[in-house]
C-alpha positions, 0 to 999 in steps of 0.5 A: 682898545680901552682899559675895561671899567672896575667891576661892582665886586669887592676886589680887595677882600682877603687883603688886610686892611693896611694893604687896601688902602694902598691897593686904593692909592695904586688904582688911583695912580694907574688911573692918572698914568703916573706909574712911578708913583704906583710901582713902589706901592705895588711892591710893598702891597705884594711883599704881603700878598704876592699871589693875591688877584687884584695885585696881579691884575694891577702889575699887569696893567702897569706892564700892559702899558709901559708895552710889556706885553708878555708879563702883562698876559702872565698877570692876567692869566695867574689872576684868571686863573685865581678868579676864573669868573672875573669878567674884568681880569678877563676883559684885561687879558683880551685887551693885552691878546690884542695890543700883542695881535692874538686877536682869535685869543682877544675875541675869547677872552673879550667874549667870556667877559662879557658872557661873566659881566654883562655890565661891563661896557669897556669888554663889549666895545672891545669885542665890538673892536676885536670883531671889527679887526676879524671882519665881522661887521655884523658881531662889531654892530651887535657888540657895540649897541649892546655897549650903547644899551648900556651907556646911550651916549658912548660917543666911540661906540656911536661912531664905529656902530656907524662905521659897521653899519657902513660895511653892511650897506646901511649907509642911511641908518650910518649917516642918521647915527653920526649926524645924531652924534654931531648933533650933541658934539659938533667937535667930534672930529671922528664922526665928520670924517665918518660922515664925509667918508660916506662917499655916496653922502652930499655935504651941504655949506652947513657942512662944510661951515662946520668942518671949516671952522673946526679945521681952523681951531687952534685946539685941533690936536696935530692927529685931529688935523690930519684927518680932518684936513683930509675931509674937508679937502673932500667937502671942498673938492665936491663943491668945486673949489679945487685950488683949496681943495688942493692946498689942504690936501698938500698940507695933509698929506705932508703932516702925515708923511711925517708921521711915518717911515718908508724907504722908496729905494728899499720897496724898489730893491725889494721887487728886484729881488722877487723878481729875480726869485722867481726869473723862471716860471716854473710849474707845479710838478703835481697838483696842478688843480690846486686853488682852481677855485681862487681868484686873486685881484691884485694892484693899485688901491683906487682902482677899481678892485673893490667894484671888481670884487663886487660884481663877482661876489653878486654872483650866487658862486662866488664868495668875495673873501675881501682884503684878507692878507692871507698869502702875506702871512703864510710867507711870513710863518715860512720866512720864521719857520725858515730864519729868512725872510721871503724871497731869500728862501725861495730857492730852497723851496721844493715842490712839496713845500709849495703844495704845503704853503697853498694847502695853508692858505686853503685852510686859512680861508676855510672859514670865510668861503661858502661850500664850494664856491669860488673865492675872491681874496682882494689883498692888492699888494699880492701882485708883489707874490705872484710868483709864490702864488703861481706856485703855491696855487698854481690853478688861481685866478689872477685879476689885475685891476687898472685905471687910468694912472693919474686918476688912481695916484690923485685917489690915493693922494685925496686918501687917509688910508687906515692901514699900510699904504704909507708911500702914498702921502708924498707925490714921488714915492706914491710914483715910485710904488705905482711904478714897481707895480707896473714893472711887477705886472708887466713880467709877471704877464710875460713870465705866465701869459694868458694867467693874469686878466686886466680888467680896466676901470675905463672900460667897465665905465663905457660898456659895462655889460662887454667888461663884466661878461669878461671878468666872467669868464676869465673867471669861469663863470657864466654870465649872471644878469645879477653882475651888472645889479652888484650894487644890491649885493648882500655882502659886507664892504670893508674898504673906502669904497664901501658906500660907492659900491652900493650904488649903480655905475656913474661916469663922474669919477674922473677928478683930477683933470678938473685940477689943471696944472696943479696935478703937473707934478704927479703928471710928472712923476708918473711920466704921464705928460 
């Protein structure tokens, strides 16, 4: 998030006029990044005024950016608290809340910013960010046309508007508001690889001229060009040049392996362990209802899950709850409260414990469901916790979303995810996790038979109407005609399926056979030969 911009006020008053030409001097030092020149002024100025505002606020920034976060927030605050109608001071501390990940405390302080000084449009695009993290792409869309209210041609701000609008289902006005963008910006590498992550959007040779040529430049910064090498693997894969579309997308996906950590063998070991947790399947000695009115869909990413979210939030009740990451969390808040990590504890674990962990995580989602209607959480990676949720919750719902594992490993490949799924950038660690999966999978059924429902992507494409009626009633909800029109579906999309998803099924998804013997070794690595 971005450093807010200075207010109109006079932020020096009380400081003599000596220490105001070093308060200017330090501003301008932060402003340049070289804080060993700032710090020795800084500490001369509060040898005079230790406790005075600015001087605070600018210490915190010096701390805020050499990552202390804790001082950071404690500058802030003391000078909020000095100033406590300073829309500056406040913005600062948000953006502090932020990097720390207290995104509930950022939102407030971000809010009251504005609410302070609405002129400040570095506090509205972090709102507009904050709300965007929270999943709320509606507030997101609100806070960042207000920054462009203010500066019309905030090029970040032009682009994640589009992003919210994507997530809205506006996928026209989307592509209008970044085209507009490309329009005076042609380099703006953020707005093509919106723009090709429209999905649903056909680039023409215009396009991919465009993108070619960029990706080409030898002034493309190294992070540029991984995401646009990504993009434009994509242009030249619809185009049909798959031997090119291959080699940079190979070319991607190794820059960015080598932007990352992750230990395959570590993952794997980790499953094993939580298998063994939970060797027994036990149940809930009381609260057997408990989370009756959950379902969970777990997997592989590019499976289908997010279209399987979509059918079931079409109906008038459910409430698709989307990646939420809740069960994670509350493992991780017991993992602390415990001093071990998660499965390490599981055998301590009693049943008490279980009904208060699925009672956190009830309260947890509170505020993202309607009354009384069924819930989808959508976090994938959840079939790594099935044992934990069949005890936290022991009456959930569980959907387990398949496709074909060729298809599925090459749309992870062809995939620059924005979050954790760093095993999918290298062909044999991609297979090693898809694997884990599918042993995971395969005990979890064995342990709890009749709980986990697999819905086949294959399947819903051939007979669309047969699929949905099954996810139904697995689900316990009558046929609802309004399931097969999912694509009209009001309802925020947060994930790369989110411009597909607004459109009716179509049969032309499977890719990577088109891609002959070039996909051999992903054939391979997941023994699909």
């Amino acid at each position: 998030m971005s450093e807010a911009s200075p207010s109109s006020i006079d932020r020096l008053q009380g400081l003599t006029p000596r220490v105001q030409r070093l308060a200017r001097r330090i501003q301008h030092w932060i402003q340049q990044g070289e804080h060993e020149h700032a710090l020795p002024l800084l500490d001369e100025a509060m040898t005079e005024f230790p406790k005075h505002p600015e001087l605070l606020r600018l210490c915190g920034l010096i701390e805020q950016r050499e990552g202390r976060l804790v001082p950071a927030i404690a500058l802030f605050s003391s000078a909020a608290r000095s100033w406590p109608h300073d829309g500056l001071v406040e913005s600062n501390l948000g953006t502090a809340l932020a990097q720390r990940g207290d995104i509930d405390a950022a939102l407030r302080s971000f809010e009251r910013a504005t609410e302070l000084d609405p002129t400040l449009i570095d506090a509205w695009f972090n709102l507009g960010s904050a709300l965007e993290m929270r999943g709320d792409a509606t507030g997101a869309h609100a806070a960042f046309t207000a920054v462009l209210e203010l500066n019309p041609r905030h090029q970040p701000a032009r682009i994640l508007r589009a992003e919210a609008l994507k997530t809205l289902g506006q996928i026209a006005e989307a592509e209008s508001e970044l085209r507009a963008v490309l329009r005076e910006e042609p380099g703006a590498v953020s707005a093509w690889v919106a723009l090709v992550n429209l999905k649903s959007l056909r680039t023409d040779a215009h396009d991919r001229a465009a993108i070619e040529k960029l990706y080409s430049s030898s002034a493309l910064s190294p992070v540029h060009r991984i995401d646009l090498g990504f993009a434009y693997a994509s242009v030249l894969e619809a185009e049909g040049n798959y031997v090119q579309a291959f080699a940079v997308f190979t070319a991607a996906n190794a820059a960015k392996r080598g932007t990352l950590r992750w230990d395959a063998g570590a993952v794997s070991a980790l499953v094993d362990d939580i298998l063994a947790a939970f060797a027994t399947a036990e149940t809930a000695s009381s609260g057997a209802e408990r989370g009756g009115d959950i379902v969970f869909l777990v997997g592989m990413p590019r499976s289908g899950s997010t279209l399987g979210e979509q059918i079931l939030a079409a109906h008038p009740a459910v409430a698709g709850g989307g990646e939420t990451g809740l069960v994670a969390q509350v493992l991780q808040t017991e993992s602390k409260r415990r001093g071990a990590r998660f499965p390490y504890w599981v055998a301590q674990a009693t049943d008490a414990d279980w009904a208060r962990l699925g009672d956190d995580y009830l309260a947890r989602i509170a505020s993202l469901r309607k009354t009384s209607a069924l819930f989808t959480d959508k976090t994938l990676t959840n079939w790594q916790t099935l044992g934990a949720i069949r005890r936290m919750l022991p009456a959930a719902r569980i959907v387990h979303c398949l496709r074909d594992p060729l298809e599925a490993a090459w749309s992870c490949y062809k995939h620059n995810f924005a979050t954790d799924q760093r095993y999918s950038y290298d062909v044999a660690e991609l297979a090693a996790f898809h694997k884990d999966c599918a042993r995971a999978m395969v005990a979890w059924k064995a342990r709890h038979p009749g709980w986990i429902y697999e819905h086949r992507y294959e399947e819903l494409i051939g007979d669309a109407e047969s699929s949905v009626r099954a996810l139904l009633a697995h689900c316990g909800l009558d046929f609802n005609p309004a399931c097969l029109r999912f694509h009209e579906a009001d309802r925020e999309v947060r994930t790369a399926s989110a411009a597909q998803v607004r459109r009716p099924l179509r049969n032309d998804s499977a890719v990577a056979q088109r891609y002959g013997e070039l996909l051999d070794p992903f054939r391979s690595a997941l023994d699909r030969r």
